[in-house]
C-alpha positions as CSV (number, residue, x, y, z in Angstrom):
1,X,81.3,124.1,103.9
2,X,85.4,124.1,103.8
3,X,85.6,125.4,107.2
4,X,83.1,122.9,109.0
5,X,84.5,119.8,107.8
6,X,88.0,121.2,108.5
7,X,86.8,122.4,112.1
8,X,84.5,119.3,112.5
9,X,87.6,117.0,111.7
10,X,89.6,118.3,114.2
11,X,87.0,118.5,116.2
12,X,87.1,114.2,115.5
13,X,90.4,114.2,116.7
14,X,89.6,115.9,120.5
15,X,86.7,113.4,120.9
16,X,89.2,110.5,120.0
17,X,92.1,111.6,122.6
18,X,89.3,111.7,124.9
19,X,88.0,108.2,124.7
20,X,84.8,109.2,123.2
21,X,84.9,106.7,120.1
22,X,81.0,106.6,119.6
23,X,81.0,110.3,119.1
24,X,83.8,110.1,116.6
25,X,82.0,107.9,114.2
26,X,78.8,110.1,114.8
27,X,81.0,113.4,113.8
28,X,83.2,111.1,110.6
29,X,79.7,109.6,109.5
30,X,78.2,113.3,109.0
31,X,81.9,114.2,107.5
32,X,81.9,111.8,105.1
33,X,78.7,111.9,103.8
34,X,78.8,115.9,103.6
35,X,82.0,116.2,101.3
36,X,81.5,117.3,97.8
37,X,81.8,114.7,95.1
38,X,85.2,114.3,93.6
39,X,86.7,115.3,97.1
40,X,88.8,112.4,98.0
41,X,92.0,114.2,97.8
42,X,91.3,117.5,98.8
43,X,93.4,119.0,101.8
44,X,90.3,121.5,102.2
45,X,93.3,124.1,103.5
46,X,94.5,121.3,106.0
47,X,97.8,119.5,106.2
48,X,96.7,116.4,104.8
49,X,93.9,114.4,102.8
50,X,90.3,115.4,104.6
51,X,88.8,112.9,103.0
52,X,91.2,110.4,103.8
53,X,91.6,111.2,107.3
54,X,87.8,110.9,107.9
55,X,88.5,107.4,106.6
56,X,91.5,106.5,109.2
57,X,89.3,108.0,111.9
58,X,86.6,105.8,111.7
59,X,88.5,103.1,110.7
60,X,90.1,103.0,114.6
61,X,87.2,104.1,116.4
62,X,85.3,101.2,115.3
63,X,88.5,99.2,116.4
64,X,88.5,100.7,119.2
65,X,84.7,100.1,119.9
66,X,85.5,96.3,118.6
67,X,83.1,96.7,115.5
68,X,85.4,95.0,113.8
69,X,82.8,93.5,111.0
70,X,81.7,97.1,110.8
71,X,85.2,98.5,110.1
72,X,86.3,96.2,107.4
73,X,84.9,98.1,104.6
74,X,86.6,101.5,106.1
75,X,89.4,99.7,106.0
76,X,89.2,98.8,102.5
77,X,88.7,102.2,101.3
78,X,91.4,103.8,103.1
79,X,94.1,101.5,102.1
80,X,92.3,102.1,98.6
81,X,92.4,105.8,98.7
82,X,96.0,105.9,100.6
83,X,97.6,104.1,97.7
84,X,96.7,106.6,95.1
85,X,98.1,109.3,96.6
86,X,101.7,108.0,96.7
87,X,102.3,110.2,99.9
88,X,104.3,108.7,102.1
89,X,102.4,109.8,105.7
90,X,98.8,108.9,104.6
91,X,100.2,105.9,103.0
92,X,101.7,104.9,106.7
93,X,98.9,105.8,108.5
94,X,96.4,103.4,106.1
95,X,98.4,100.7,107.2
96,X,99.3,101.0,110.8
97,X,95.5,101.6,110.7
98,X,94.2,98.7,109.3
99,X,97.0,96.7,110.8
100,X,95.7,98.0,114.3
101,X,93.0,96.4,113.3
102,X,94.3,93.0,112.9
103,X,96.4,93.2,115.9
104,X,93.3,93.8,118.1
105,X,91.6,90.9,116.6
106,X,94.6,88.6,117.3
107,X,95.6,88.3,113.5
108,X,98.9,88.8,113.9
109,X,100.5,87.8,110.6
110,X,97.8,90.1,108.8
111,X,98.8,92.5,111.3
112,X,102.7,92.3,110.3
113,X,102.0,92.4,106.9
114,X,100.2,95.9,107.2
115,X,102.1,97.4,110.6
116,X,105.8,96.8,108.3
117,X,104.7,98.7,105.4
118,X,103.7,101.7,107.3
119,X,106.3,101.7,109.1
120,X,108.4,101.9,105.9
121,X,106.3,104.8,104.9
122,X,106.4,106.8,108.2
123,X,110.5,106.9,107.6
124,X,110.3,107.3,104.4
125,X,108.2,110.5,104.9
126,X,110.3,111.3,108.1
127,X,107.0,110.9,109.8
128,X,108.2,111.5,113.0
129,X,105.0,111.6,114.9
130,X,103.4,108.4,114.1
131,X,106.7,105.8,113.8
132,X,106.7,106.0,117.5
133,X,103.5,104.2,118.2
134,X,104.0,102.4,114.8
135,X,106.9,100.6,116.1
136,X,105.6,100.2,119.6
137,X,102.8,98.3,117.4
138,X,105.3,96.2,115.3
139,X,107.3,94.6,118.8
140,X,104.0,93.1,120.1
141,X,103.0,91.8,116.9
142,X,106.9,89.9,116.3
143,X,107.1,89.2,119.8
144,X,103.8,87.4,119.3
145,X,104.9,85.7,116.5
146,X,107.8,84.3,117.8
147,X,110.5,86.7,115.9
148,X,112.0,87.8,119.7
149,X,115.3,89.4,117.8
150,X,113.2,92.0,115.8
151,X,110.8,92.0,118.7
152,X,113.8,93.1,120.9
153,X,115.4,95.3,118.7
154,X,111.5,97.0,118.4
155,X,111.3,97.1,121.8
156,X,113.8,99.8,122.3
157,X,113.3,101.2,119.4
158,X,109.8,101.9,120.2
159,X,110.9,102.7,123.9
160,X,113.3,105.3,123.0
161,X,110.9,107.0,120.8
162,X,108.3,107.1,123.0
163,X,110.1,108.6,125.3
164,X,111.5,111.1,123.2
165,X,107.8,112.3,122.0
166,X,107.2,112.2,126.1
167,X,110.3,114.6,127.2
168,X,108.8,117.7,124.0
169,X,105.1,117.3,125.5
170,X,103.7,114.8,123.3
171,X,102.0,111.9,125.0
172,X,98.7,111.8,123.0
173,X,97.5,107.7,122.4
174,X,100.2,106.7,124.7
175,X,98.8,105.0,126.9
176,X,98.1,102.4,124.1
177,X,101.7,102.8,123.0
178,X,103.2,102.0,125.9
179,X,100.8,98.5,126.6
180,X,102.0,97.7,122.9
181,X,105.9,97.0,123.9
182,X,104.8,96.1,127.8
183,X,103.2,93.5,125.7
184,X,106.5,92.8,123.9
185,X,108.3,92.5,127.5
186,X,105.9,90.4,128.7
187,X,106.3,87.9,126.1
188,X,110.1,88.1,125.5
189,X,110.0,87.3,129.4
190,X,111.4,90.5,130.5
191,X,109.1,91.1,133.4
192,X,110.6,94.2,134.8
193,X,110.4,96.0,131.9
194,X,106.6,94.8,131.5
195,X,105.8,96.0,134.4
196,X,107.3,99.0,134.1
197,X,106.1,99.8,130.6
198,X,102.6,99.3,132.2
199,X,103.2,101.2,134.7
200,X,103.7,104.6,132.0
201,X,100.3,102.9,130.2
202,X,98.0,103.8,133.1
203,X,100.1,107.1,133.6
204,X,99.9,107.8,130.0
205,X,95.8,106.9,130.7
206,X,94.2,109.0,133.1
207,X,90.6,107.9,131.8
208,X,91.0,104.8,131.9
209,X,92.5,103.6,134.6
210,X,93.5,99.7,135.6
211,X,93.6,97.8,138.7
212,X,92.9,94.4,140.3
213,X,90.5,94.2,142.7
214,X,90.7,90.4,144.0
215,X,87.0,90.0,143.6
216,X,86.9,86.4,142.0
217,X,83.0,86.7,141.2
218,X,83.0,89.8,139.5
219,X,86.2,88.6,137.3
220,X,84.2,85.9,136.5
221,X,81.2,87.5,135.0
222,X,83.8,89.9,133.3
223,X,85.4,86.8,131.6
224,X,81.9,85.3,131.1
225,X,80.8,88.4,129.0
226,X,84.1,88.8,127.3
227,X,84.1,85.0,126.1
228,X,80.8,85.5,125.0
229,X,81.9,89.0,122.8
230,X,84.8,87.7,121.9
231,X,83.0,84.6,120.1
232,X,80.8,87.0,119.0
233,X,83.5,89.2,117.0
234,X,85.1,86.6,115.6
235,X,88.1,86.7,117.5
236,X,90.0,83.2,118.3
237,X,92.8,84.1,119.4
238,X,91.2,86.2,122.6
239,X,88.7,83.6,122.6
240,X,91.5,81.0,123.8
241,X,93.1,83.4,126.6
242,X,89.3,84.5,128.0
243,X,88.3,80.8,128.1
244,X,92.0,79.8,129.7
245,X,91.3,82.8,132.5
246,X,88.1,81.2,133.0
247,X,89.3,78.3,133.7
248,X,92.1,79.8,136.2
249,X,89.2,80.6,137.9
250,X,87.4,77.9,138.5
């Protein structure tokens, strides 16, 4: 039993890299509901929490997937279960994780509040693996809400460290690393550095690449289905900016 949720947790982990955030739920959902009672905070021979981590992963896929009614209970839990442990790293990823799910809801406040705490954690714990994306995180979210000195000083933070994790091999979730601070850029006004910093998101994305296409008719059945989804989920603040495209279009 230890060695298939270890194995089936890393497992997780591949499937997410990958893209493939329907199967990650599938494999977390079996996980969860196959650990022994009184488990939470076993590291079943691991480096971390099992448990816990289960919680985290499903937690973003469902983010990811925009099941964001669906993920607010994970959510819950994992900030529950993170705070017991008074461990620094799970306590920074519980946060960043439910304050990426705020930030991809356009809840930006909410997403400050969680993203700032985690980030806290992260040095705290000398978590040098996750701050990177952490911070790349924190400059869209205060760019977005108007702090453009901390957003700034986030920005090349966030940059540097990226690129750091880039020049030892490590590029994994990068691609959505890099559109956090090209986000930044783009609100601060520096265009250049948007642009570039996109530019390393679709490198950083093989699977999922971008492009414009100049097909007005197609773009506006994609902004038709994505105002209807985003009303859908709840979201206002993409709500606004679909229905403004739209209207661009027109």
């Amino acid at each position: 039993m230890r060695l298939r949720l270890l194995t089936t947790t890393y497992l997780e982990q591949a499937h997410f890299l990958r893209g493939e955030y329907q199967r990650v739920i599938e494999l977390t959902t079996d996980n969860l509901a196959a650990l022994p009672a009184g488990s939470d905070y076993e590291s079943f021979e691991s480096t971390g929490y099992i448990a816990i981590y289960n919680w985290f992963s499903i937690l973003t896929s469902l983010t990811q997937l925009g099941r964001f009614v669906e993920a607010a209970p994970y959510e819950a839990e994992a900030l529950r279960l993170a705070a017991a442990t008074n461990h620094a790293s799970t306590l920074g990823e519980a946060h960043v994780a439910a304050g990426w799910l705020h930030l991809r809801k356009g809840e930006w406040a909410k997403a400050r509040s969680l993203i700032e705490p985690g980030i806290a954690a992260f040095r705290t714990g000398n978590n040098g693996l996750n701050l990177p994306c952490s911070v790349a995180y924190s400059a869209w979210v205060l760019a977005q809400v108007g702090e453009a000195s901390e957003a700034l000083t986030r920005l090349r933070e966030g940059e540097q460290l990226l690129e750091g994790q880039a020049a030892r091999g490590i590029v994994a979730r990068h691609g959505d690393s890099y559109h956090s601070p090209g986000r930044a850029a783009l609100l601060l006004g520096r265009l250049d550095e948007a642009r570039h910093l996109g530019e390393h998101a679709v490198e950083s994305s093989p699977v999922q690449p971008y492009w414009r296409t100049g097909k007005r008719e197609q773009a506006q059945e994609h902004l038709t289905t994505a105002t209807t989804m985003f009303r859908e989920m709840d979201m206002p603040f993409w709500l606004e900016k679909a229905e403004a495209e739209t209207g661009g279009l027109v």
